[in-house]
PyMOL Python script that loads the backbone (N, CA, C, O; Angstrom):
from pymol import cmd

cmd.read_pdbstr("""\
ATOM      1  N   UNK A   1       8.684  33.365  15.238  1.00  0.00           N
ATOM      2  CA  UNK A   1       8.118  34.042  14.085  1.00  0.00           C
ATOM      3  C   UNK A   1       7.802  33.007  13.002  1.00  0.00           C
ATOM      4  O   UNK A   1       8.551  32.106  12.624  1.00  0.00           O
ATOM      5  N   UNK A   2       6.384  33.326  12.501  1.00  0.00           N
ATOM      6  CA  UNK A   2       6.355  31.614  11.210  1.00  0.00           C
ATOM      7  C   UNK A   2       6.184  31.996  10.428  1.00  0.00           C
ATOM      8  O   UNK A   2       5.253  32.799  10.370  1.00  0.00           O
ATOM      9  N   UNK A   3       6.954  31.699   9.268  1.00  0.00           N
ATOM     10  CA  UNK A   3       7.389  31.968   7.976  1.00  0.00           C
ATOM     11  C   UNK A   3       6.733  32.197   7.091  1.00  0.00           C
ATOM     12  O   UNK A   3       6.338  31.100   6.698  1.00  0.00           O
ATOM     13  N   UNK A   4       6.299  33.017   6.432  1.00  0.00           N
ATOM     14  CA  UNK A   4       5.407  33.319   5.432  1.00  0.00           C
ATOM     15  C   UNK A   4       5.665  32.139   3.832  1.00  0.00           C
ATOM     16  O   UNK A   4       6.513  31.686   3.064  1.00  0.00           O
ATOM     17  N   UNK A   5       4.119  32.164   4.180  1.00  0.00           N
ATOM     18  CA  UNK A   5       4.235  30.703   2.601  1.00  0.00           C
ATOM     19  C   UNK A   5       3.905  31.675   1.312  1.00  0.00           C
ATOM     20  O   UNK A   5       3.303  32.715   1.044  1.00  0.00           O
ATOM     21  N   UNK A   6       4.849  30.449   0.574  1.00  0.00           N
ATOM     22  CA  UNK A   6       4.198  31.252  -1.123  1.00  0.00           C
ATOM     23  C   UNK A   6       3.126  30.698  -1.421  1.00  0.00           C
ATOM     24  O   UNK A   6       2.757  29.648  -0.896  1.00  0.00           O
ATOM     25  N   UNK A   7       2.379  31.421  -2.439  1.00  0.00           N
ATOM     26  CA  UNK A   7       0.980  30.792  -3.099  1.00  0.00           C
ATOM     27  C   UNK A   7       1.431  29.873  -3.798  1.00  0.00           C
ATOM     28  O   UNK A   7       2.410  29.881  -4.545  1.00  0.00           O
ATOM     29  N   UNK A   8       0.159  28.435  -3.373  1.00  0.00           N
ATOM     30  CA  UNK A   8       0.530  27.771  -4.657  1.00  0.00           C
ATOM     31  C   UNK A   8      -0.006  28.324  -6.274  1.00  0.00           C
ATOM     32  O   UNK A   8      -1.097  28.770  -6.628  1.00  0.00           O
ATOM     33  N   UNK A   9       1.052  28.120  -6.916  1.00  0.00           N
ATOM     34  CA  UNK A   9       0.807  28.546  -8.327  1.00  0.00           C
ATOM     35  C   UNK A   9      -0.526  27.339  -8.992  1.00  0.00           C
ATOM     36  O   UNK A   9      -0.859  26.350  -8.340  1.00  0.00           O
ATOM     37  N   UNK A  10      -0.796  27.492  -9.601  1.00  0.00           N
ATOM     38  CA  UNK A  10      -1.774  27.244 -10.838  1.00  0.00           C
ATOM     39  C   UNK A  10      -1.039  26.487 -12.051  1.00  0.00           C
ATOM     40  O   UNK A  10      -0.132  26.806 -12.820  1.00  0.00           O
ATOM     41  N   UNK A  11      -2.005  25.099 -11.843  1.00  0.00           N
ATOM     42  CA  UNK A  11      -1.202  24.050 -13.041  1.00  0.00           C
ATOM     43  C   UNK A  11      -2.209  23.793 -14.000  1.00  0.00           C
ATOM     44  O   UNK A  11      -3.316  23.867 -13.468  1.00  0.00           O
ATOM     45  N   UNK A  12      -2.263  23.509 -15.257  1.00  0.00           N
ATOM     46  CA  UNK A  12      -2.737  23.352 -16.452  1.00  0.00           C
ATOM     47  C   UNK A  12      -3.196  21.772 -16.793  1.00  0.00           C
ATOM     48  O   UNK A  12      -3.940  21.319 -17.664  1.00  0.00           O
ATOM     49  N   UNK A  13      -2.294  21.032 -15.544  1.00  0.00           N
ATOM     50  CA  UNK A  13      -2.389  19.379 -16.170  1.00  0.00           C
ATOM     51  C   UNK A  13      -2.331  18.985 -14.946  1.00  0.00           C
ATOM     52  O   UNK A  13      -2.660  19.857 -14.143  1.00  0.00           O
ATOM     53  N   UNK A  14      -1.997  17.872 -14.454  1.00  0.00           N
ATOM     54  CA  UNK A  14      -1.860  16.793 -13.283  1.00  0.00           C
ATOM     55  C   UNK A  14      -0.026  16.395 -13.291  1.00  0.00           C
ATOM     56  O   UNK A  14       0.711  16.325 -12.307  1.00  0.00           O
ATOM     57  N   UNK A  15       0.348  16.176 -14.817  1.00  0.00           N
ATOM     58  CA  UNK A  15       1.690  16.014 -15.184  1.00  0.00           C
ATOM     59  C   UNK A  15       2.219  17.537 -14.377  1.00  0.00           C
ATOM     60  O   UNK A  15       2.831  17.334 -13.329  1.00  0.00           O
ATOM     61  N   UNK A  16       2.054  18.844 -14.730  1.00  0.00           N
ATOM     62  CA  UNK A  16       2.853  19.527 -14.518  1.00  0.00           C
ATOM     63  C   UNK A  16       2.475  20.370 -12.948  1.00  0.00           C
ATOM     64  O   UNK A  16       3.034  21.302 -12.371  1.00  0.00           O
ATOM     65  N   UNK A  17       1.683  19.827 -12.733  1.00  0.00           N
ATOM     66  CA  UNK A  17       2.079  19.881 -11.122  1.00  0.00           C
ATOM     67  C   UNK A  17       2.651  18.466 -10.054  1.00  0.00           C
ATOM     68  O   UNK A  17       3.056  18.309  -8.903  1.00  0.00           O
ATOM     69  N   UNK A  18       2.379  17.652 -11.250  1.00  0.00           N
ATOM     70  CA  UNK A  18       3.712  16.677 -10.445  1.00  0.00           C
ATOM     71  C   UNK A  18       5.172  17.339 -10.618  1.00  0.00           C
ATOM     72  O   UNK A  18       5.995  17.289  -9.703  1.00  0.00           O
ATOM     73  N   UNK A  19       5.445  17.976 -11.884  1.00  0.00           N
ATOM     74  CA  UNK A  19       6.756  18.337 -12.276  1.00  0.00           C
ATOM     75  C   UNK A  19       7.501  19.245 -10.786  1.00  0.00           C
ATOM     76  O   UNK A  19       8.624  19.282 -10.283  1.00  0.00           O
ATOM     77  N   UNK A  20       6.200  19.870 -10.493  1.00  0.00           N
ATOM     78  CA  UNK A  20       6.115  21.221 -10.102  1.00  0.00           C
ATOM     79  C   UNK A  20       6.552  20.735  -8.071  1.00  0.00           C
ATOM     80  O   UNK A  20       7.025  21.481  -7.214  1.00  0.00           O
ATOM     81  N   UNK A  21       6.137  19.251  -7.948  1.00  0.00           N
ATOM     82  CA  UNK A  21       6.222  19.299  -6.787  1.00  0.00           C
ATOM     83  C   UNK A  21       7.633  18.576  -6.439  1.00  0.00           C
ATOM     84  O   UNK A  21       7.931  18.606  -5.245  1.00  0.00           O
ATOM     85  N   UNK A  22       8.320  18.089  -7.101  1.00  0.00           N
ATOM     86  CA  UNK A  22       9.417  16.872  -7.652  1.00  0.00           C
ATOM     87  C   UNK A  22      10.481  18.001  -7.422  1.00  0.00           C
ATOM     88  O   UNK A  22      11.498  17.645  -6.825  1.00  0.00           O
ATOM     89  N   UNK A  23      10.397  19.226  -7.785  1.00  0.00           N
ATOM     90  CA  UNK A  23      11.260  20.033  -7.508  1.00  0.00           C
ATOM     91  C   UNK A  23      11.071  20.858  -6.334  1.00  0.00           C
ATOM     92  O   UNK A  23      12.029  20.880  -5.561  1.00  0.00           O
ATOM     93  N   UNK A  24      10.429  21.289  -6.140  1.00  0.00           N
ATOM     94  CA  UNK A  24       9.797  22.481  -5.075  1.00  0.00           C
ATOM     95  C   UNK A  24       9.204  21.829  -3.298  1.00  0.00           C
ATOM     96  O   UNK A  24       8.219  21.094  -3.213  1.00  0.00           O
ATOM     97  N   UNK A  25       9.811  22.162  -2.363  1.00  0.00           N
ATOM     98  CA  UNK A  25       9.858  22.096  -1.128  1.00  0.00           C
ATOM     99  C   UNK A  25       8.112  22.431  -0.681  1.00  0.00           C
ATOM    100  O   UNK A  25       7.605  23.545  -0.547  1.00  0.00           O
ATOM    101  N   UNK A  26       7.449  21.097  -0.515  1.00  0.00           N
ATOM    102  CA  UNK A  26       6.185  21.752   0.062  1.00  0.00           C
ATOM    103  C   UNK A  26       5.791  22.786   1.539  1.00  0.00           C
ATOM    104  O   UNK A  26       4.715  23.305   1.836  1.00  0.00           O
ATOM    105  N   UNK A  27       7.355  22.828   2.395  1.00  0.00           N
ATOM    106  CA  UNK A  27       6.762  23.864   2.897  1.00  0.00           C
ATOM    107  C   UNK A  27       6.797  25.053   3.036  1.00  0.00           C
ATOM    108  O   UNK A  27       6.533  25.836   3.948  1.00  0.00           O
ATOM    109  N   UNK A  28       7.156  25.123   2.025  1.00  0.00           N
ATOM    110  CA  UNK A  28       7.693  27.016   1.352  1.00  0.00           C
ATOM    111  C   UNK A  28       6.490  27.173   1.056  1.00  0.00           C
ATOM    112  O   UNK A  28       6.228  28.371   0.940  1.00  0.00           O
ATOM    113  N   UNK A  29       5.401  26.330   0.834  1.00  0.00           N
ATOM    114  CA  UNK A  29       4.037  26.522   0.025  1.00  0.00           C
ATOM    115  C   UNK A  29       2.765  26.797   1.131  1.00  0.00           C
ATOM    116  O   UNK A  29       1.897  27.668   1.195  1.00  0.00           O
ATOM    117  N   UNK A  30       3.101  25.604   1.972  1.00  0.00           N
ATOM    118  CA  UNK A  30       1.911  24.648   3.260  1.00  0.00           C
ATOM    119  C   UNK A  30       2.301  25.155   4.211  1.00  0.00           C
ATOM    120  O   UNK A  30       3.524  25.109   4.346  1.00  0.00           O
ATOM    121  N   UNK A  31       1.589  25.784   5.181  1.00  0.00           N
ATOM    122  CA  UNK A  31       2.053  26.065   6.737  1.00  0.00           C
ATOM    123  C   UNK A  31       1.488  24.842   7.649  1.00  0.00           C
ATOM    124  O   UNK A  31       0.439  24.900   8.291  1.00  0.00           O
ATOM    125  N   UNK A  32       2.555  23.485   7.581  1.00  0.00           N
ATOM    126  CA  UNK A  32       2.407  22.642   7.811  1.00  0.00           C
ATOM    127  C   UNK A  32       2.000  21.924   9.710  1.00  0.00           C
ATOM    128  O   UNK A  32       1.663  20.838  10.181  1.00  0.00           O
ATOM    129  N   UNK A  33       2.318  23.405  10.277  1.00  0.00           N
ATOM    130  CA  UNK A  33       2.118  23.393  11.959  1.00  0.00           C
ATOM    131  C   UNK A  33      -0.014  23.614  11.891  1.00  0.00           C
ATOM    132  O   UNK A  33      -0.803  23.286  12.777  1.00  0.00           O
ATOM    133  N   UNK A  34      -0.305  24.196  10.659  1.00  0.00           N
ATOM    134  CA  UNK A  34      -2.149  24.190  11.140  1.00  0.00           C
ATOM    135  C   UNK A  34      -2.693  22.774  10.373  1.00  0.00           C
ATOM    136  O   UNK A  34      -3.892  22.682  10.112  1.00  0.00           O
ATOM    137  N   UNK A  35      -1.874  21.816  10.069  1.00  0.00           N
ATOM    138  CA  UNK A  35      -2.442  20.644   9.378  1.00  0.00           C
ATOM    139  C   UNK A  35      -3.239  19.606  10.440  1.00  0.00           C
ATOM    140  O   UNK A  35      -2.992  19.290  11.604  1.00  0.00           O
ATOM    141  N   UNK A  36      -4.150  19.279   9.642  1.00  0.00           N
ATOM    142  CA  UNK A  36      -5.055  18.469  10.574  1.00  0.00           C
ATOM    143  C   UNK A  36      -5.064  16.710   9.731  1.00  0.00           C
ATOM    144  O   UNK A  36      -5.137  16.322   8.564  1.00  0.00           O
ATOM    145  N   UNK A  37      -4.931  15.949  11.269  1.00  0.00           N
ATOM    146  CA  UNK A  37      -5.291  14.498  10.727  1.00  0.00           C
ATOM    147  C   UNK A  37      -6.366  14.288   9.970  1.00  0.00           C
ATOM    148  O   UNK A  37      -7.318  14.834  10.526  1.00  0.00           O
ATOM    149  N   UNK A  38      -6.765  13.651   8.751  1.00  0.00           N
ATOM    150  CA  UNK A  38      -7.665  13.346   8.467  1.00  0.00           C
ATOM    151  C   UNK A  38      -8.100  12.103   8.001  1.00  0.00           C
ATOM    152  O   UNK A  38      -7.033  11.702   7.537  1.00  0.00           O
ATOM    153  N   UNK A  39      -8.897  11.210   7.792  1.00  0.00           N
ATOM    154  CA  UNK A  39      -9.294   9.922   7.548  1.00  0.00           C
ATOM    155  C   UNK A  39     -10.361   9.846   5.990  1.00  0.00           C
ATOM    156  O   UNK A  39     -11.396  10.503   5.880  1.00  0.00           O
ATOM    157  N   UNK A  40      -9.868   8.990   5.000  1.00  0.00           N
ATOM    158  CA  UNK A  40     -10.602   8.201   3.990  1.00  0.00           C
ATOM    159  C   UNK A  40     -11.258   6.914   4.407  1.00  0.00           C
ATOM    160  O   UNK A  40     -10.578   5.888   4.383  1.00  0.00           O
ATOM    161  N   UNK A  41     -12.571   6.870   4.805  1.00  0.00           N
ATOM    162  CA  UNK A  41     -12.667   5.573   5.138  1.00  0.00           C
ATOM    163  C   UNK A  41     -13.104   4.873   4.170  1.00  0.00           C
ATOM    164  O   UNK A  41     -13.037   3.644   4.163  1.00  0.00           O
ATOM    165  N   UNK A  42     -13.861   5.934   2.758  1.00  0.00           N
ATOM    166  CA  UNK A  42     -14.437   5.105   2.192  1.00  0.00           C
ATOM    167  C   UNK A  42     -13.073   4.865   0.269  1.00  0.00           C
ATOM    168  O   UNK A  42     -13.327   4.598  -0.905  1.00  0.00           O
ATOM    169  N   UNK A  43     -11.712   5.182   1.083  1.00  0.00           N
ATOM    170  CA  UNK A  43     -11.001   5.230  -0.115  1.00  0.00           C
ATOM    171  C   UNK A  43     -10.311   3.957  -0.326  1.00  0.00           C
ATOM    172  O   UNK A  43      -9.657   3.439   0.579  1.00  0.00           O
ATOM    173  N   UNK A  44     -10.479   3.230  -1.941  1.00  0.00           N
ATOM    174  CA  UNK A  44     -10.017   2.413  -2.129  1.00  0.00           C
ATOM    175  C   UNK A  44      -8.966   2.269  -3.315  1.00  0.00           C
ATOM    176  O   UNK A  44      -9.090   2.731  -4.449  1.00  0.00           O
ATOM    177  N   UNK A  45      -7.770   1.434  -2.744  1.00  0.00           N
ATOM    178  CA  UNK A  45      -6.655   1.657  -3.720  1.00  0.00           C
ATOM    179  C   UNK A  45      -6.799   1.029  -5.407  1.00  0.00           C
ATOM    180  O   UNK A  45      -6.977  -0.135  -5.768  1.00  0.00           O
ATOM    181  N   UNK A  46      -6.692   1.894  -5.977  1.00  0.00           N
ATOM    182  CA  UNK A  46      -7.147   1.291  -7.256  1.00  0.00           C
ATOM    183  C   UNK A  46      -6.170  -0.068  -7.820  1.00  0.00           C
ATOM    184  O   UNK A  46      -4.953   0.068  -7.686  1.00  0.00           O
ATOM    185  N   UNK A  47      -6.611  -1.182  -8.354  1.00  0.00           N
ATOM    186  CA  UNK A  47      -6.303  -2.168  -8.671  1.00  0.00           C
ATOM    187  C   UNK A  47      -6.714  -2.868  -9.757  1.00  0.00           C
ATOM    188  O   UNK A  47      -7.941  -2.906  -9.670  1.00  0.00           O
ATOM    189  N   UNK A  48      -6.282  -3.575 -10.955  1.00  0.00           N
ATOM    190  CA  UNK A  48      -6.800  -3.858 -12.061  1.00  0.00           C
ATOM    191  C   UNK A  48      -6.869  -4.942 -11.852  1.00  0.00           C
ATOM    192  O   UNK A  48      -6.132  -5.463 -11.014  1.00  0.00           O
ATOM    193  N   UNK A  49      -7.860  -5.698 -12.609  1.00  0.00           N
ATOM    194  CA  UNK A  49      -8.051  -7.296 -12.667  1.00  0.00           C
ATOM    195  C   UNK A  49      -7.104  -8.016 -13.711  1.00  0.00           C
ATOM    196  O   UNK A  49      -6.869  -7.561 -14.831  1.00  0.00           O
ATOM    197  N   UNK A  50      -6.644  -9.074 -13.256  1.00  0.00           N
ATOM    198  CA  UNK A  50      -5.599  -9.871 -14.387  1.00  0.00           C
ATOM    199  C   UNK A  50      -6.051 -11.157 -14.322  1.00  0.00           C
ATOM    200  O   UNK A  50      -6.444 -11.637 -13.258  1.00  0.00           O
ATOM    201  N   UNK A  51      -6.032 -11.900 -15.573  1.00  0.00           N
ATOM    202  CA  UNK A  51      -5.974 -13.427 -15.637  1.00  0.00           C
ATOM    203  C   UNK A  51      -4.931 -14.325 -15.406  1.00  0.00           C
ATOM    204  O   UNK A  51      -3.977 -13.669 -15.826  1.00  0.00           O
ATOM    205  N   UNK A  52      -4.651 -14.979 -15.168  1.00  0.00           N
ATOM    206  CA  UNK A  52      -2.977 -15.877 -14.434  1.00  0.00           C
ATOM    207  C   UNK A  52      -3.628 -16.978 -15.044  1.00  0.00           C
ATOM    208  O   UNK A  52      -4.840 -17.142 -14.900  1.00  0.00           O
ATOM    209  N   UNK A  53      -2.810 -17.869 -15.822  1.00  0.00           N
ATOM    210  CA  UNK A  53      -3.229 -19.336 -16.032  1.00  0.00           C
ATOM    211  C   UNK A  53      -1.864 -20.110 -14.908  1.00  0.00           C
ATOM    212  O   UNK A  53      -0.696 -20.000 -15.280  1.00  0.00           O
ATOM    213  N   UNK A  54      -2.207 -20.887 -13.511  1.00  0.00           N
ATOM    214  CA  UNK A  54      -1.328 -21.709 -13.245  1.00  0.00           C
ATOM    215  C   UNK A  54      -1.949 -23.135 -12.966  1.00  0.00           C
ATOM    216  O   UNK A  54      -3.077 -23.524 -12.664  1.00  0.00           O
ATOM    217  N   UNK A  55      -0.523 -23.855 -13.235  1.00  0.00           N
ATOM    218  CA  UNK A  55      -0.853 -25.486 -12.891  1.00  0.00           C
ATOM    219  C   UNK A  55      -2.244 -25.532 -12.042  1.00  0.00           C
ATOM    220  O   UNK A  55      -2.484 -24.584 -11.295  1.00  0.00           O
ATOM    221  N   UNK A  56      -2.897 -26.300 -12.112  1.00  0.00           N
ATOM    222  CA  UNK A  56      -3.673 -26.926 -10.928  1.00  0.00           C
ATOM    223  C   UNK A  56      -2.856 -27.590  -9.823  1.00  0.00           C
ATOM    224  O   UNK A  56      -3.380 -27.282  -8.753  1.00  0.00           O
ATOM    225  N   UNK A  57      -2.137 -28.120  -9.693  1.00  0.00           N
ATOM    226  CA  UNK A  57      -0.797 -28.614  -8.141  1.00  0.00           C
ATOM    227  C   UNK A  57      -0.676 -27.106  -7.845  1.00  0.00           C
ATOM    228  O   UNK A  57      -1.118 -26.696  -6.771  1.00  0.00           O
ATOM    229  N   UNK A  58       0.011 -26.072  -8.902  1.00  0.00           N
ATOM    230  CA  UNK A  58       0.513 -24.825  -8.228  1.00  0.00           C
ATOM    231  C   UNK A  58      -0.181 -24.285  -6.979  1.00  0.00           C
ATOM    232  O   UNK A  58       0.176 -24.231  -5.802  1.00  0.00           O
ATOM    233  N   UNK A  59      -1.405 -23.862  -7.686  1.00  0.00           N
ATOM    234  CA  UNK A  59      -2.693 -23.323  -6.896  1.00  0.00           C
ATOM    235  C   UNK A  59      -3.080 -23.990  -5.677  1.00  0.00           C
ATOM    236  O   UNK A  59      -3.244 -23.430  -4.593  1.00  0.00           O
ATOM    237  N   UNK A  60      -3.209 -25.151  -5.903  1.00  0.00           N
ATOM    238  CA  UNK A  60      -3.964 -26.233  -4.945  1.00  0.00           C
ATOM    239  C   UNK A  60      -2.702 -25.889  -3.918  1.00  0.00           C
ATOM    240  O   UNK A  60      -3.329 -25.636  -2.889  1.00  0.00           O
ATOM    241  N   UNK A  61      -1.740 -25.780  -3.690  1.00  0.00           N
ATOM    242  CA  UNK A  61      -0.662 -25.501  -2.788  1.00  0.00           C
ATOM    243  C   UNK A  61      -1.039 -24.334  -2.395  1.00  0.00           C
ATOM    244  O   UNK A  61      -1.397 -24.099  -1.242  1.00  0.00           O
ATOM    245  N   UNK A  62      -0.997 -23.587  -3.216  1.00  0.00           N
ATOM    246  CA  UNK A  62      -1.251 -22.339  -2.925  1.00  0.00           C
ATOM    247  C   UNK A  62      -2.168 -21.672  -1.738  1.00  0.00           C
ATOM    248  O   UNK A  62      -2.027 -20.757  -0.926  1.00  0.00           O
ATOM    249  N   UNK A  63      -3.401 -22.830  -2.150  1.00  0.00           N
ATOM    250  CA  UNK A  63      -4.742 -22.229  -1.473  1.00  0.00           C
ATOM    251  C   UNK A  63      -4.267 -23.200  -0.315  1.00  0.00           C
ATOM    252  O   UNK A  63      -4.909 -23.177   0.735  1.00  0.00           O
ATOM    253  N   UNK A  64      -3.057 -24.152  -0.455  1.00  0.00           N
ATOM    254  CA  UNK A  64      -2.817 -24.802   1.071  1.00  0.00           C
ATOM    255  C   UNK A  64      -2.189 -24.081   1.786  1.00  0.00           C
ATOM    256  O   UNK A  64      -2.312 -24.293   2.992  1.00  0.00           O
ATOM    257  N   UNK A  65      -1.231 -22.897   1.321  1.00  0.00           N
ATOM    258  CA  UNK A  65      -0.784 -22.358   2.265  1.00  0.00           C
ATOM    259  C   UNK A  65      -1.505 -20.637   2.886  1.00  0.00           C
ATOM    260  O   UNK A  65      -1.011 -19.821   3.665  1.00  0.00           O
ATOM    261  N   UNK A  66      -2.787 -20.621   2.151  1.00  0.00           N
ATOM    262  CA  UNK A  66      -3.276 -19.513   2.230  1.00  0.00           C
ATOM    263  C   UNK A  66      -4.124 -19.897   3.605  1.00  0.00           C
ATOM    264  O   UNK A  66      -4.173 -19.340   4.702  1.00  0.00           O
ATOM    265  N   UNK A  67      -4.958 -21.431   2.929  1.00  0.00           N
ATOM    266  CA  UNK A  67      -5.336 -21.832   4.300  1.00  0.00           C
ATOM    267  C   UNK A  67      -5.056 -21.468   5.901  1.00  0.00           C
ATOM    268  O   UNK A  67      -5.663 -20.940   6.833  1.00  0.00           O
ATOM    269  N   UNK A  68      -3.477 -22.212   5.584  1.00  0.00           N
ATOM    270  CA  UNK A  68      -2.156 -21.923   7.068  1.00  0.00           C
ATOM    271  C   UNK A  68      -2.649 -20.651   7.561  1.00  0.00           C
ATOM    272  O   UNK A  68      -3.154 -20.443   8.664  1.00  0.00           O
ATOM    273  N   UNK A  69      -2.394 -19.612   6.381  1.00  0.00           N
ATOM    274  CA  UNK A  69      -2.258 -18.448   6.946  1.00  0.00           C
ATOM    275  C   UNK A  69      -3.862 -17.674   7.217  1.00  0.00           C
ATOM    276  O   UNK A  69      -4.021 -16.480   7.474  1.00  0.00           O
ATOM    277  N   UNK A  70      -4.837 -18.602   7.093  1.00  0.00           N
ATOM    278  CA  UNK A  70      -6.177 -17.799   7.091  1.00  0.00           C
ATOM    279  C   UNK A  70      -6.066 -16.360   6.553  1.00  0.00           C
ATOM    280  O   UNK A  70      -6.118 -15.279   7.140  1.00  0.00           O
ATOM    281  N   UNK A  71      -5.867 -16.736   5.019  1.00  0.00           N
ATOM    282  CA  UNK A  71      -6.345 -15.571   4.511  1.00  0.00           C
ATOM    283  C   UNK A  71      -6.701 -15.590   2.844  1.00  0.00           C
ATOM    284  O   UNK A  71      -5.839 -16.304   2.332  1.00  0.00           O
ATOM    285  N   UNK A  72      -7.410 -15.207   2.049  1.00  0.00           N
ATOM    286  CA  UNK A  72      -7.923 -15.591   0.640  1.00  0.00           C
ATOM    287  C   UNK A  72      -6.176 -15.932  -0.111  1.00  0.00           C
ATOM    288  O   UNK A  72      -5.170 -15.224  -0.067  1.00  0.00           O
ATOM    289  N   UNK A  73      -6.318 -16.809  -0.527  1.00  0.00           N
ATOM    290  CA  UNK A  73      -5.586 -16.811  -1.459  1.00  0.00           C
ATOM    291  C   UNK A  73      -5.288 -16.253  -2.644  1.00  0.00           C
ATOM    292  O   UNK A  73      -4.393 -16.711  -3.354  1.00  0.00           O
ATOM    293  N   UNK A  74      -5.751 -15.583  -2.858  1.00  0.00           N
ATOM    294  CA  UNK A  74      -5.564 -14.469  -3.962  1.00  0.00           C
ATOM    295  C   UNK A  74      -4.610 -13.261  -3.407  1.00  0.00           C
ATOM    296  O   UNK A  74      -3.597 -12.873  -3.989  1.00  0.00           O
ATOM    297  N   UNK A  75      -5.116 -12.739  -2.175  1.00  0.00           N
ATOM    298  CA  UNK A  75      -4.592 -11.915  -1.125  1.00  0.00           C
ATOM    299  C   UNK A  75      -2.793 -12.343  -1.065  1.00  0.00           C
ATOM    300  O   UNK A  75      -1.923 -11.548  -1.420  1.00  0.00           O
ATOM    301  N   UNK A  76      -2.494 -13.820  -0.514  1.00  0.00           N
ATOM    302  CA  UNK A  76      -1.689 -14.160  -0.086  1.00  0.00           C
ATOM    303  C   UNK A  76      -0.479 -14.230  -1.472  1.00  0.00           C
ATOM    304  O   UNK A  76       0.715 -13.995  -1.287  1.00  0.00           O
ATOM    305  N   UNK A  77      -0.977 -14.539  -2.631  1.00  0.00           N
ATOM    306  CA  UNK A  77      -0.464 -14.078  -3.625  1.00  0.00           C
ATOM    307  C   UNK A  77       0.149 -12.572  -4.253  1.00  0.00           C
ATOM    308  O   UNK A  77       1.229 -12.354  -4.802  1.00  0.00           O
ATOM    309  N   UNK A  78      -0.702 -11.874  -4.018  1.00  0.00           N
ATOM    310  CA  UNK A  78      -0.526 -10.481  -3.656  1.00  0.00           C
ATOM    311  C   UNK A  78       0.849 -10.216  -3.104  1.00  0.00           C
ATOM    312  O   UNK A  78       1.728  -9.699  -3.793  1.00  0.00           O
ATOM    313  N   UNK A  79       1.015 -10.558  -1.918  1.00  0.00           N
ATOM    314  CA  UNK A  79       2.130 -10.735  -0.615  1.00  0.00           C
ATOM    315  C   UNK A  79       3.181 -10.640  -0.991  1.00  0.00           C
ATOM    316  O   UNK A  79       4.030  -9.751  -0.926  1.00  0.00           O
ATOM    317  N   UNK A  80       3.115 -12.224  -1.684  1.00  0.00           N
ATOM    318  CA  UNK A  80       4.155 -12.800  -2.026  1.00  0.00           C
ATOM    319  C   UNK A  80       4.958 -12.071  -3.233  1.00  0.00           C
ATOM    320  O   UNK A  80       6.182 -12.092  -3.361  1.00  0.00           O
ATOM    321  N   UNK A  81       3.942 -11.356  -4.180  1.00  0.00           N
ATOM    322  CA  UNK A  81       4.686 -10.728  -5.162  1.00  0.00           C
ATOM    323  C   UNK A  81       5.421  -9.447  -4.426  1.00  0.00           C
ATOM    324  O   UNK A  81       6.617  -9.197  -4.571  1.00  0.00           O
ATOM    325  N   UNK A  82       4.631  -8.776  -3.720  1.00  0.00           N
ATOM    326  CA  UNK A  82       5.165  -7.666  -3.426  1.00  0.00           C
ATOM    327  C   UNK A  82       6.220  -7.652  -2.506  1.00  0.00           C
ATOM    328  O   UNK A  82       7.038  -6.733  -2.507  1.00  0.00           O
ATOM    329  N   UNK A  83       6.282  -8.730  -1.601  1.00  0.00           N
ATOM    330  CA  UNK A  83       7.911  -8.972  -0.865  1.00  0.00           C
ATOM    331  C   UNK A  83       8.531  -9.579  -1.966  1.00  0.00           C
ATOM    332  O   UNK A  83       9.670  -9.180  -1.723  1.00  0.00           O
ATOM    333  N   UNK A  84       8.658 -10.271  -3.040  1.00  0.00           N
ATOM    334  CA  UNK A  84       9.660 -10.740  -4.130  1.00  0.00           C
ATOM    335  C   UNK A  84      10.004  -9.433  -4.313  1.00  0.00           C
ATOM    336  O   UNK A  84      11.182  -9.243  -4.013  1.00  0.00           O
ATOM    337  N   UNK A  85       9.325  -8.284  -4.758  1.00  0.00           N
ATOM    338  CA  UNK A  85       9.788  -7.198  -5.537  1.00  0.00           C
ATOM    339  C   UNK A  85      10.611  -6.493  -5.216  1.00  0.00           C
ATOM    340  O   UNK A  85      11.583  -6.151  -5.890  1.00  0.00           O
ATOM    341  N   UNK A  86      10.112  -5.906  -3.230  1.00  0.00           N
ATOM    342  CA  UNK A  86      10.947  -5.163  -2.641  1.00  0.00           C
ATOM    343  C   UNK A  86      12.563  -6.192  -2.163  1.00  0.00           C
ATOM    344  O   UNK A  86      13.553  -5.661  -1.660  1.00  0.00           O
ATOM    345  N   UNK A  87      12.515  -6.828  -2.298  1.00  0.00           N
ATOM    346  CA  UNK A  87      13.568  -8.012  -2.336  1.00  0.00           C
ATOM    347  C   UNK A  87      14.523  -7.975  -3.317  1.00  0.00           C
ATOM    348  O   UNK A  87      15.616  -8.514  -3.144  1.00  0.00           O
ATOM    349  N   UNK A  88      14.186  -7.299  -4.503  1.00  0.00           N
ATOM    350  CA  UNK A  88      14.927  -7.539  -5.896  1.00  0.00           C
ATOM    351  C   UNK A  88      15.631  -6.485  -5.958  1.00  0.00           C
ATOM    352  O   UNK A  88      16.370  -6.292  -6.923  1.00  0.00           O
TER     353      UNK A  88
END
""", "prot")
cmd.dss("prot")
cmd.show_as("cartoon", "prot")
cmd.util.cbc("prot")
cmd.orient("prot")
């Protein structure tokens, strides 16, 4: 027998249906057995541009080890911050 869902309610903001989901079990809402795979191909993760002033040696290393790894150095920077972070 499959469980009857509640309606989703009606939010006023973006904030208060985050509130709304932080508490509340999405599948009391979603009859999550008719969900279908779906694909973004053309979605891109939003990202802001920043200026970095480093050494010239820093970089120049940098782009030596981006080299190694065949891949932009900017990219490989990226990496590196985001394994420091989950690390911390």
């Amino acid at each position: 027998m499959r469980k009857k869902v509640k309606p989703v309610p009606r939010f006023r903001s973006e904030e208060e249906e985050r509130r709304f989901w932080e508490t509340h079990d999405s599948a009391d809402y979603v009859d999550w057995s008719k969900a279908e795979r779906v694909r973004f191909p053309n979605l891109k993760p939003s990202s802001t541009s920043i200026s970095l002033r480093l050494p010239t040696g820093l970089l120049e290393r940098i782009k030596t080890a981006a080299n190694k790894k065949d891949v932009p150095y900017q990219s490989l920077i990226k990496i590196w911050l985001a394994e420091k972070l989950d690390a911390a």
